[in-house]
C-alpha positions as CSV (number, residue, x, y, z in Angstrom):
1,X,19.4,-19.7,-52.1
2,X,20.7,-21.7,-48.8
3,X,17.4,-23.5,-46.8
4,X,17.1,-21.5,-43.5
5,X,15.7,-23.6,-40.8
6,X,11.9,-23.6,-40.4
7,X,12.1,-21.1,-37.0
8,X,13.9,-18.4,-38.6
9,X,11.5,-18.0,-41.2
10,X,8.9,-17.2,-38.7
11,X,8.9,-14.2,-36.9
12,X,10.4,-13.5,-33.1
13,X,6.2,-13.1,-31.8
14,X,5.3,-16.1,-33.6
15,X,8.2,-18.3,-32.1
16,X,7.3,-16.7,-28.8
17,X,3.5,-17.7,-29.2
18,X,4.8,-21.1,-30.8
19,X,7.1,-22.2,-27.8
20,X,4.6,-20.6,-24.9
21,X,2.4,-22.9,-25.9
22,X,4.3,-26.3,-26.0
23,X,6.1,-25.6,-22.3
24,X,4.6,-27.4,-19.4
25,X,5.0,-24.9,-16.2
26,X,4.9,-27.3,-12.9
27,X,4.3,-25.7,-10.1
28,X,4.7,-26.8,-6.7
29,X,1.6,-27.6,-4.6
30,X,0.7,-25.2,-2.2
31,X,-1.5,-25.8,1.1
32,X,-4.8,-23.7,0.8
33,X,-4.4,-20.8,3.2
34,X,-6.6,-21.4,6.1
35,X,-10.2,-19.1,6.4
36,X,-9.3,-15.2,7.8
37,X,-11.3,-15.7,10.8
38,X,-9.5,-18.6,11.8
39,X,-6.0,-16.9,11.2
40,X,-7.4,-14.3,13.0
41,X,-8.3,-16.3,16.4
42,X,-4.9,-18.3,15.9
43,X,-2.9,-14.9,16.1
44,X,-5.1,-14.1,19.2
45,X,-4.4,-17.3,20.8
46,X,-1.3,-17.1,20.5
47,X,-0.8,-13.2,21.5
48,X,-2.9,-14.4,24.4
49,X,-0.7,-17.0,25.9
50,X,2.8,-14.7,25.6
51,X,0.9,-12.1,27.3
52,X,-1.9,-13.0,30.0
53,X,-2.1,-9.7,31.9
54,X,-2.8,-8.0,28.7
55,X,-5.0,-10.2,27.7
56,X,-7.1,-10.4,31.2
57,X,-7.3,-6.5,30.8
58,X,-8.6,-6.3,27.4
59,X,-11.2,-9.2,28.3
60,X,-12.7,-7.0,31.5
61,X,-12.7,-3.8,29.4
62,X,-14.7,-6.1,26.7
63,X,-17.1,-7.0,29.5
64,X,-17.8,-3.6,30.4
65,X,-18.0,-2.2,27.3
66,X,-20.4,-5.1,26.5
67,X,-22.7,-4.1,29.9
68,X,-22.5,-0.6,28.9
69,X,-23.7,-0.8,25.0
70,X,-26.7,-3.2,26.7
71,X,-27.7,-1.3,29.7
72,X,-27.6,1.9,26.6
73,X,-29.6,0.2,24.3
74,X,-32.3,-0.6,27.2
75,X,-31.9,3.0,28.3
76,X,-32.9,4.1,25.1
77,X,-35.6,1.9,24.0
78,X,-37.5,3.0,27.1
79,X,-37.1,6.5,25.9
């Protein structure tokens, strides 16, 4: 009987356990994604600067809508 070679004698999920194990994967670093909120304002900055008319419109609708929610809430804790 001819000598196989010790891999062949092992069979194709063992060789694929047996070489998963000995490879060293390097990935490549990656920056840390900054916090949602501050993604968040840095999209709104920026949409802000490319579009100031839009953006002094949605501020006074803000401050109304603001004025409104507090002159409900003292409407209705007088009621």
């Amino acid at each position: 009987m001819a000598h196989l070679p010790y891999t062949a004698t092992r069979r194709p999920a063992e060789l694929a356990v047996h070489r998963r194990t000995h490879i060293n994967v390097v990935r490549p670093a990656v920056a840390p994604r900054p916090p949602l909120e501050e993604e968040l304002l840095a999209r709104l900055d920026k949409w802000m600067a490319h579009h100031p008319t839009s953006a002094s419109i949605v501020a006074g609708v803000s401050v109304v809508a603001l004025m409104f929610l507090a002159a409900y809430a003292v409407v209705a804790s007088s009621v």
